[in-house]
C-alpha positions in Angstrom: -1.2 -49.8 -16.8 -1.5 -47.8 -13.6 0.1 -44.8 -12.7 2.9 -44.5 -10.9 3.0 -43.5 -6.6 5.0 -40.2 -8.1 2.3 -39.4 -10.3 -0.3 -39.4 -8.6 1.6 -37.6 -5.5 2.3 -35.4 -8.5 -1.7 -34.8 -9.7 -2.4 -34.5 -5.6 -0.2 -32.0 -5.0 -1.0 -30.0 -8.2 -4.7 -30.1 -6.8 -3.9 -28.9 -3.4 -1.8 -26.0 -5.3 -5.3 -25.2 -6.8 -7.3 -24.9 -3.7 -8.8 -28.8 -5.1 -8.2 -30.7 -1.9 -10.9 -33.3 -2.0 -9.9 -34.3 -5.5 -5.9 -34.3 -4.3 -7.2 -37.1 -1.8 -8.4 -39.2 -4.7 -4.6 -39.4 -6.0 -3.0 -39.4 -2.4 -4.9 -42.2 -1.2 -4.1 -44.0 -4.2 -0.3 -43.3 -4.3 -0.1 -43.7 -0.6 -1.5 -47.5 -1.3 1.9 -47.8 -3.7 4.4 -46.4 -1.0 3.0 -46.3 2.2 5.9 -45.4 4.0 6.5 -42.4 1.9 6.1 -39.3 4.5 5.8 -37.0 1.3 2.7 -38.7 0.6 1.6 -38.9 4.0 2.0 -35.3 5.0 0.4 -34.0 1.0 -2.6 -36.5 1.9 -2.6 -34.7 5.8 -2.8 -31.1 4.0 -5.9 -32.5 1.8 -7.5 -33.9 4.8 -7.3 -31.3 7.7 -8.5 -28.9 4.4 -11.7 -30.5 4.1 -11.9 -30.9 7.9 -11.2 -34.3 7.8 -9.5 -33.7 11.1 -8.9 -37.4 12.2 -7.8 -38.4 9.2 -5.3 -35.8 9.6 -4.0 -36.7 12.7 -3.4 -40.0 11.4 -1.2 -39.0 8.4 0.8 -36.8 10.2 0.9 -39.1 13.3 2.3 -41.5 10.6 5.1 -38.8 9.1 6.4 -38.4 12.6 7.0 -41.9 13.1 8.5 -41.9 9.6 10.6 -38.5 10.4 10.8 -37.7 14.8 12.1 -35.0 14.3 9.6 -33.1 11.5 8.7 -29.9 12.7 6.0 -29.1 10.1 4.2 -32.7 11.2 4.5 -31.6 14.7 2.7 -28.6 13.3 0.1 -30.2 11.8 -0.5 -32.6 14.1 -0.8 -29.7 16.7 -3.3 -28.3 14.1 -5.5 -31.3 14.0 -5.7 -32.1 17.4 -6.4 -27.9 18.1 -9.4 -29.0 15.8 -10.4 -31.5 17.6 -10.4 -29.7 20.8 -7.6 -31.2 22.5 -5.7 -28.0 23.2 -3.0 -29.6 25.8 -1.9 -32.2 23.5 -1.8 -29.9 20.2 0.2 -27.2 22.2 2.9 -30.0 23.1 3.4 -30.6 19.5 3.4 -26.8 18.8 6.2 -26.2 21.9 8.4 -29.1 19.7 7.7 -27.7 16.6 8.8 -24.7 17.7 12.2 -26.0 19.2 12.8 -27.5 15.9 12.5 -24.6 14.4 13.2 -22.2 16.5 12.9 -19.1 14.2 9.5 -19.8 12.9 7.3 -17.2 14.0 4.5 -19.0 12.6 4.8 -21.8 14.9 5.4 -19.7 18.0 2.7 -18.3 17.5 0.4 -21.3 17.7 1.5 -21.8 21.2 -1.4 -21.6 23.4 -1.3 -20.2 27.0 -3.5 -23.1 28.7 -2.2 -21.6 32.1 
């Protein structure tokens, strides 16, 4: 019998907790086979990904959570994060400027804001 999506997002998760990210992606991939359209998935599987520098793999999950959830600062975030990896500056800091409006207390993401001027 196989595991269940929520298990295995479960097992990933707990193995991104313990600094285990290229295991997590063993679980994520497979629960994300089970409910693709999951953002919860999508977004744990981004976190294993960028942490491994698997930056365009990345991109792609959290590319996929915002077109699951629009209006998702932390994807915006991470996105921002992956492209910013990838050396695309302009396009990362337009997904930092919306994270940031979306959340428009978070220091954190304020601070990603580049000054490409």
């Amino acid at each position: 019998m196989s595991e269940s999506a929520y298990s295995l997002f479960q097992r990933g998760r707990g193995q991104l907790k313990k600094g285990m990210a290229a295991q997590a992606t063993v679980s994520l991939e497979k629960a994300k086979r089970q409910e693709p359209e999951k953002a919860s998935i999508r977004e744990a599987l981004g976190i294993a990904y960028f942490r491994i520098g698997r930056w365009e793999e990345a991109e792609a999950e959290f590319r996929k959570v915002l077109e699951l959830a629009p209006v998702d600062d932390y994807a915006h975030y991470a996105l921002g994060r992956c492209l910013e990896k990838q050396g695309r500056d302009a396009e990362a800091n337009t997904h930092y400027k919306l994270a940031s409006s979306l959340r428009p207390g978070s220091e954190q993401y304020r601070a990603r804001i580049l000054d490409l001027d």
